[in-house]
N, C-alpha and C positions, 0 to 999 in steps of 0.2 A: 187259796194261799192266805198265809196269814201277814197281812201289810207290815205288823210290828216284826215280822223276821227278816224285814229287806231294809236295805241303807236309807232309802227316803226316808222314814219319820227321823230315822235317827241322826240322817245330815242336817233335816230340817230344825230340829229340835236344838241339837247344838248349836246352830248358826244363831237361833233366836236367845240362847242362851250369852254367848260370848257380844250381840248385840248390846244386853241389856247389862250385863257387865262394863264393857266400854262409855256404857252411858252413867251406868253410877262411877266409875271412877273419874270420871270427866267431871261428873257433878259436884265428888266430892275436892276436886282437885279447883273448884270451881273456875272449869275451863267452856267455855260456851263453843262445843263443837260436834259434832255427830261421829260417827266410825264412816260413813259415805263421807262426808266432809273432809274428812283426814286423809281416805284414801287417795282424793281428789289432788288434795295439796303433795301428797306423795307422788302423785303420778306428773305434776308440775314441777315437780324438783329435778325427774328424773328425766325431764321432757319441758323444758319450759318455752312458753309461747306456741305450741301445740295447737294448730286449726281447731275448732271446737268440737267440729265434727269427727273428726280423728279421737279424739279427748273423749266423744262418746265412746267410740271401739273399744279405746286402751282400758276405760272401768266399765263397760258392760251394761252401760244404761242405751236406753234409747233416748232420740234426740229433746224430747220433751222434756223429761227428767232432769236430763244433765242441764238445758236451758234456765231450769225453774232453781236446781241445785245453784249454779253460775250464777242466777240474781241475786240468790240468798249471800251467798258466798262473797259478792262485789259490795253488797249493801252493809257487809262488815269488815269492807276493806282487805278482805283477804285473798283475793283474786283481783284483776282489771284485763276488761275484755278491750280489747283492741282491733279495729277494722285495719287488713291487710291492703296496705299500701297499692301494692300491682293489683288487687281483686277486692273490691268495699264489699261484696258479698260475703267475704270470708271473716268472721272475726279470729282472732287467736287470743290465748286463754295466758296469760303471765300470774308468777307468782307475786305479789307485793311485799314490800319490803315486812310488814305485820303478817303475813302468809307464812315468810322465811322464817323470823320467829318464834310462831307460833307452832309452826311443823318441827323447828328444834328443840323447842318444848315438851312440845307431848311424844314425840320420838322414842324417847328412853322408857316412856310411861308404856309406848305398845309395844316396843321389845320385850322390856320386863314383864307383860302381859302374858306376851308370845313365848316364853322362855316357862313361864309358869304352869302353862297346859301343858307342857311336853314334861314336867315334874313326870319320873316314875316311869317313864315308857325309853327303851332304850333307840340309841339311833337307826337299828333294824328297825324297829318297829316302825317308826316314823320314816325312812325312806318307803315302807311297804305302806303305810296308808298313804303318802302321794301318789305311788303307783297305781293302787285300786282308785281315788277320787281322781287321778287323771283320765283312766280308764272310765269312767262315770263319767268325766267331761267329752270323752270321745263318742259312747255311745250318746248322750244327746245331742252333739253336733252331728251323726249320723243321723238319728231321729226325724230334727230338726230338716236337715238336706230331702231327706226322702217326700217330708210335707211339699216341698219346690217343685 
């Protein structure tokens, strides 16, 4: 089988591509933020004060990541981790007011991003490749399960 005739390189490929995009437009916009970082604070907008733990599920890291992300994150004031009153073992993850911000900030910047790769491709098209990448997420979560 020839590897370059199947989705992986080519999901991989793009993914690393739209990375490094996000990063130069941030740069040029000179915004001191990551695409993880952003999606973070997205996912705090949409969820805020969120166990931490939980906060790992909802962006797909594991709990180490997210912990090392959440330091970076708090030591620029753009999160604050907070121990959960009824359980100190729990912290929950708030947006800050320079969080809010800053997520209103660059918002427009990854919509217009996001508006810009789909240049040229009709809305058929783009409902079908979420159906085939969903199906790509099912079969690794099958994958995944059978390893258990």
């Amino acid at each position: 089988m020839d590897i370059e005739k199947t989705l992986v390189p080519w999901m991989g490929k793009t993914m690393k591509m739209i990375d490094n995009h996000i990063q130069d437009v941030f740069y040029e916009k000179n915004i001191s933020l990551t695409k993880t970082q952003w999606i973070l604070l997205k996912k705090l907008e949409e969820k805020n004060g969120v166990p931490q733990q939980e906060l790992a599920f909802l962006t797909g890291r594991d709990k180490t990541s997210l912990t090392r992300l959440v330091n970076t994150m708090e030591k620029k004031s753009l999160v604050a981790r907070i121990p959960c009153k009824s359980d100190k073992r729990i912290n929950r993850i708030y947006l800050t007011k320079k969080g809010e911000l800053l997520l209103k900030e660059t918002s427009p910047i990854m919509e217009h991003f996001a508006k810009s790769l789909q240049e040229n491709i009709s809305e058929e098209e783009i409902a079908k490749a979420i159906e085939i990448i969903k199906r790509v997420q099912e079969n690794l979560i099958t994958q995944s399960a059978k390893k258990l």
